[in-house]
N, C-alpha and C positions, 0 to 999 in steps of 0.2 A: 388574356395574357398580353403583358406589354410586350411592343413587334423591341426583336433586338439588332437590327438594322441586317445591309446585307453582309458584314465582313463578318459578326458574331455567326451569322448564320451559318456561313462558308467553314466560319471554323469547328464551329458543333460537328458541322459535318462531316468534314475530315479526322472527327474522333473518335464517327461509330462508324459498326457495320453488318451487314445484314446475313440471318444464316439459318435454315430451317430447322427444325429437330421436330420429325412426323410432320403433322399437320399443323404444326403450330413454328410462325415464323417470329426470329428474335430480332432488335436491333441492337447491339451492344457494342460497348466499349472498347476498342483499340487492344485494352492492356489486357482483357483476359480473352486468352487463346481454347481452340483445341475442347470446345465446349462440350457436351454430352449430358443428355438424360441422367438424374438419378433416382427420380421418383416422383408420379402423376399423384392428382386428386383433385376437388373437386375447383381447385383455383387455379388447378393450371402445373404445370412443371417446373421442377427445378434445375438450372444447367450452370456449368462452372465451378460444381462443387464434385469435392470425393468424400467418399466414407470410408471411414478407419476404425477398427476394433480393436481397445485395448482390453483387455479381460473381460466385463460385462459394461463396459462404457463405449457407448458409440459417439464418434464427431463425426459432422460435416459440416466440411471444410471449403473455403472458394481453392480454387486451382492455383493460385497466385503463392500460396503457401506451401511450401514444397519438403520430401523428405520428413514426413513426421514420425515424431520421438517421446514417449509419452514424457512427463519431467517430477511428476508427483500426483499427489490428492491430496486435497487438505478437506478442514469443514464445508468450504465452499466451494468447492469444484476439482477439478483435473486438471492440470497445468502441461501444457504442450509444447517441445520446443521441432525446430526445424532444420537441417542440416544444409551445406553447402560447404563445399570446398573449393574454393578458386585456385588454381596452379598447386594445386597438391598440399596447400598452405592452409588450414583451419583457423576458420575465422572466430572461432570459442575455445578457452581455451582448458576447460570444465568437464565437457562431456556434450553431444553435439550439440554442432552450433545451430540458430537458429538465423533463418533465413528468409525473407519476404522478395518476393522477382520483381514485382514492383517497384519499391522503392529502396532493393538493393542493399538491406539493413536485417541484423538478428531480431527477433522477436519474439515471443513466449505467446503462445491462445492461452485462454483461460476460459473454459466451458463454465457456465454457474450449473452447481449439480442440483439437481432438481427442483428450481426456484421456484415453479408452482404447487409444492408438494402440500404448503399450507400458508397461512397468514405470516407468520414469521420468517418464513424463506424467504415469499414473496416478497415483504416489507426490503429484508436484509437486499435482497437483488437490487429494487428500486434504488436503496440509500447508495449502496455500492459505486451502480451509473452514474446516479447524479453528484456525487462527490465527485469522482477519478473526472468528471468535464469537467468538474468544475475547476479543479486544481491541474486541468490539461492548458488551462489560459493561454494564448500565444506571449505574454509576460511573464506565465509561468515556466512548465514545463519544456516551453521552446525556446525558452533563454538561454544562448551561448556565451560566454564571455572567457576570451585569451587569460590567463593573469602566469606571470612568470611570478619561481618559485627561485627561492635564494638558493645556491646551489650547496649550501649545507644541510638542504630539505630534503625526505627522501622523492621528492617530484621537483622536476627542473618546469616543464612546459606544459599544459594540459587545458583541457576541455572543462570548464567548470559549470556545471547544469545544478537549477535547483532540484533541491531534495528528494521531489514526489517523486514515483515511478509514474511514467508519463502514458495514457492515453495514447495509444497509437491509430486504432482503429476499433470499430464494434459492429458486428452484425447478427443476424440471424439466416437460418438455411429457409424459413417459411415465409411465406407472402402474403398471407391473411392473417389475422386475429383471430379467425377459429382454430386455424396450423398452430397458429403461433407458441411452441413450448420450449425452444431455445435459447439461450444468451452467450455470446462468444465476446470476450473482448481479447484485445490485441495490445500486446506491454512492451514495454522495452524488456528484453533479454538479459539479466545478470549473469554473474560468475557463477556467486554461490552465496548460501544466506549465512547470517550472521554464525547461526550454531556451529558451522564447519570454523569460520573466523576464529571463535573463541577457542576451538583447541588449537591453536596456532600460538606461538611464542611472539607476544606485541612488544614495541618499545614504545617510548610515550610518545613519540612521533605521529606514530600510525592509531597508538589507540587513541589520545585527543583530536588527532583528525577526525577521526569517523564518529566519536562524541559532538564535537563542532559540527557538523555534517545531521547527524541526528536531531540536534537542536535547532539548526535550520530550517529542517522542514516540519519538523513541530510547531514552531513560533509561527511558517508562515501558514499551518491550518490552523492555529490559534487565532491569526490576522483576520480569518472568514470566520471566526465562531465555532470552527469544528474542532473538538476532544477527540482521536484518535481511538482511544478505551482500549486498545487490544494489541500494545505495542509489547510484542518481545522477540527474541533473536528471529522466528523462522519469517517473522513478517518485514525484515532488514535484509534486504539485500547490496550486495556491493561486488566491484569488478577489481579485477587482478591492479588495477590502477588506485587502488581506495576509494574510489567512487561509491559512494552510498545511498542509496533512496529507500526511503518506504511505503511500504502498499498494505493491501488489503483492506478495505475503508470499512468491510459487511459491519461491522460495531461500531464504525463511528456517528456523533451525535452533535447536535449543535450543544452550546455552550449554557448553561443555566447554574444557575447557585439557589433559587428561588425554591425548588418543589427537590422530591425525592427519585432519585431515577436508579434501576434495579444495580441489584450488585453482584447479580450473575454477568458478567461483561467482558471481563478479563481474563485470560489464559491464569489459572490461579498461583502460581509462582508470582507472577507479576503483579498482583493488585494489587491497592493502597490502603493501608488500613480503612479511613472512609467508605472504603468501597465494601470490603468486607465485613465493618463493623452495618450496614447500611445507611451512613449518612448521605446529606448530600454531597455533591463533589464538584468541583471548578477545574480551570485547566491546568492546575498542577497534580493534577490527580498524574497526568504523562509523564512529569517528572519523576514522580518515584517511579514508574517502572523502566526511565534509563538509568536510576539510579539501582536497578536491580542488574539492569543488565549490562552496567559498568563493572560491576562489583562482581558480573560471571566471566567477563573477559579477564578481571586479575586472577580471581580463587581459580577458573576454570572448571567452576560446575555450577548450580540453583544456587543461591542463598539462602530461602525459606521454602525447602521442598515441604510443603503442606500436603496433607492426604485429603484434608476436607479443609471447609473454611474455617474451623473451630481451630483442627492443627496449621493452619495458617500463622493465625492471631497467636497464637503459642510458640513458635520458629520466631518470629516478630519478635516480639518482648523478650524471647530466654538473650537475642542477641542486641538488642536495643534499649530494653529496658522498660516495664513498667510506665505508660506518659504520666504527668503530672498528672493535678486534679483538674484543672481550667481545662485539659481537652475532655475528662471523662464529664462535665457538666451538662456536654454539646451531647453526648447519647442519649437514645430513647432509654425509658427507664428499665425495662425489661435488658436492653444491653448492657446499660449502668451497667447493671446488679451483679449478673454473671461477668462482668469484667472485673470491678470490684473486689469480687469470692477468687478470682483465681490468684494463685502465690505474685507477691512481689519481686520482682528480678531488676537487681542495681543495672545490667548492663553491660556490655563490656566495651572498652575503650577501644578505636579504629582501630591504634595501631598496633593491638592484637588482634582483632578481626581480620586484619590487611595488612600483615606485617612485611617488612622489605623484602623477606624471602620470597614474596611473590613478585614480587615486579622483576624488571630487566636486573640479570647477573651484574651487571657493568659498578663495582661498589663509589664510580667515581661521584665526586662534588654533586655534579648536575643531576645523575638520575636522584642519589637520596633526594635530592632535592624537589624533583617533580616527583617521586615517593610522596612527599610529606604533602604537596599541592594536591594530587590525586584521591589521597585522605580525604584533604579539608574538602574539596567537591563531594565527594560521595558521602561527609556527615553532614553537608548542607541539602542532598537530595533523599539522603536515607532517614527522614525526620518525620515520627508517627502524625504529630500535628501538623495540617496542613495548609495552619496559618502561621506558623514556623517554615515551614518548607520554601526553600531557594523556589522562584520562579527562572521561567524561559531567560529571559531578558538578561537576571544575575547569573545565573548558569552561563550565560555567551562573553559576559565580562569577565570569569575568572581568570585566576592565572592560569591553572592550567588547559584552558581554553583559548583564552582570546590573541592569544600567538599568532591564530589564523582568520582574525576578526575582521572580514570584507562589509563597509556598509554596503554594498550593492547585495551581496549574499542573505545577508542579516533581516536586510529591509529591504527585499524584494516586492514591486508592485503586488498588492494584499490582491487574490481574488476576490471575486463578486460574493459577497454573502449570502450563504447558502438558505435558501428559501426552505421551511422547514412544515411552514403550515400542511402540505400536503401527508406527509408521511408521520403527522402528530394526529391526524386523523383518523377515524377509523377505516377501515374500509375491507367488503370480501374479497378472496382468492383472485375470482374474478376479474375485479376493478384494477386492486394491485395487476394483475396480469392487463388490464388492457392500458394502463397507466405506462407501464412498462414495453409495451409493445409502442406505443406513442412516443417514448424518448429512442426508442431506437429506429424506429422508421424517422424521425427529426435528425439525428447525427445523422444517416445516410443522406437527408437534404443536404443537412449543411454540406457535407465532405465531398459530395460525391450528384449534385444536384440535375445535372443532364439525367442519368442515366435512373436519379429516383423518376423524373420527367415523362421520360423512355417507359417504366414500366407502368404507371399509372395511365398511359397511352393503353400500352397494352390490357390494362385489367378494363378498362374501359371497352374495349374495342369486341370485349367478348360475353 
């Protein structure tokens, strides 16, 4: 180990401190207090953490996480938040806030629920990690930048951070690869997700913001090669400020046009014809499901509530229309066929589908007029072919977008390109599991490097 002179030394060491539990002595870190046993075996103890029981979901937790609140479940795990109240003032303004003593900020756990259960958990776990680093960049997600708003805006002054929900922190409660069966990551805290947004009363202010916002952070996982696949309201969240990010990566995939990639992917309200008919699909396949999830913020409900993927393709066409023949040529013949037999439907024209009575009451000049703009967007993203279909890029120029057009926003520094050889491979439970135990003991290097140091002392020493 290279010597790190004597003032690093001095200062490592006024960061830890030393403190028994039984027969087994800790040296640890400054920030975490008030240590305690929670459970032995055959590598040793674990201290600093607590356990909490939500109905039949256990977490454990470091101590630094305070007041937990369970916040949901979805496919991938239990979402946690953390309370705190400073001077009687709640720092959330939703339902509790969420709170880290460390570093003084809301935050949400997110337990992955039972990421070893089989190869496909597995897999989803692995892809999950390694995307949310990826898109954690210090160019990325910790990018601040001031930008003053014109004061006819509904924001005068504000914090403007790229799109992704940001990587805060990741661990586990085990310290071997045999223990090893948990994944905790640590997120930034929203308000509330999109589905609560859309029954809300938008003007075109606030809805093209959080569209401009949406396509930001899509364009910059397009920049790294990553397709999103599983983009709809509950995966968008945003803050009482309009602040918008999106998460959830377990579906996302690097980018290919070449081979065929499944078409179970997407939340099925959301998916793109391509997807459902099973072609293959590029990175506009994202675009149609903002363009599903634009068109839920005006109607204020699904657009193509499908029961299966058949009544999918059928909600599709009764409201768009039958495609031309030049997209049915690109189908496998078996899909032809049955697309083909089924009735023809002319369509119907937006602005019946979307007529003004939905948008803002306000009959003046300006809104018809971003009426007619909000149209023409959602018949450039609602388009079955998906070589007709507006991309990223056109979507950020239009009019009723580019209002809020920051090249610094737009063209944020691209992440590293997502390495994909690994998770294109096959591999058992296992492997995945020990794959995944190795990205997570690495971020506790990087983050957090003394005290990875500290314990490899210790695993060492016994």
């Amino acid at each position: 180990m290279p010597y790190l002179g004597p003032d690093m030394t001095t200062r490592l060491s006024a960061m830890f401190y030393t403190v028994e539990v039984g027969d087994t002595k800790f040296t640890i870190l400054k920030r975490y207090q008030n240590l305690k046993p929670i459970g032995s075996g055959a590598q040793g103890i674990v201290c600093g953490y607590r356990r909490h029981i939500f109905g039949d979901t256990e977490l454990c937790i470091p101590e630094r996480y305070v007041d937990v609140v369970p916040r949901g479940v979805g496919a991938q795990g239990i979402v946690c938040v953390f309370d705190r109240t400073i001077l009687n003032v709640s720092l959330h303004l939703c339902c509790s806030a969420a709170y880290d003593t460390v570093t003084a900020q809301n935050v949400a756990i997110k337990k992955l629920s039972r990421p070893f259960q089989n190869v496909t958990h597995a897999k989803r776990a692995y892809r999950e990690f390694k995307l949310m680093k990826l898109v954690n960049h210090k160019n990325v997600s910790s990018l601040i930048l001031f930008r003053f708003r014109k004061q006819n805006r509904f924001v005068d002054l504000r914090f403007v951070v790229l799109q992704i929900i940001g990587l805060l922190n990741a661990f586990t409660p085990q310290r071997s690869l045999d223990e090893f069966q948990d994944v905790y990551l640590v997120m930034e805290l929203m308000d509330a997700n999109l589905c609560q947004v859309i029954q809300m009363d938008l003007d075109h202010e606030r809805m093209s913001y959080l569209l401009y916002q949406m396509l930001c952070g899509i364009k910059h996982l397009h920049s790294a090669g990553i397709i999103h696949r599983d983009l709809k309201p509950s995966n968008i969240v945003v803050k009482s400020d309009c602040t918008l990010k999106i998460l959830d990566f377990g579906l996302a995939r690097t980018a290919g046009t070449t081979f065929m990639m499944t078409p179970y992917v997407v939340t099925r309200y959301y998916r793109a014809p391509e997807v459902i008919l099973g072609m293959g699909y590029k990175e506009n396949v994202d675009i149609w499901s903002v363009g599903c999830i634009m068109g839920e913020m005006i109607r204020g409900g699904v657009l193509f509530p499908g029961t299966d993927h058949i009544d999918q393709w059928n909600k599709i066409i009764e409201q768009l229309g039958t495609p031309a023949q030049e997209f049915m040529q690109r189908l496998q013949p078996t899909v032809r066929n049955y697309v083909e037999n089924r009735p023809r439907y002319p369509g119907y024209p937006f602005e019946r589908l979307f007529p003004d009575v939905l948008f803002p009451s306000d009959s003046s000049e300006h809104n018809r007029l971003k009426a007619s703009q909000a149209r023409d967007l959602l018949s450039r993203m609602l388009v079955i072919d998906p070589e007709r279909r507006i991309s990223v890029d056109e979507a950020l120029l239009h009019n009723y977008i580019n209002v809020w057009y920051d090249e610094g926003e737009v063209n944020a520094p691209a992440p590293g390109p997502y390495d994909h050889s690994v998770d294109e491979r096959e591999h058992t439970v296992d492997q995945w599991k020990e794959l995944i135990y190795q990205e997570v003991m690495e971020y506790e290097t990087s983050h957090n490097p003394a005290a990875v140091a500290q314990s490899s002392e210790s695993a060492g020493s016994r």
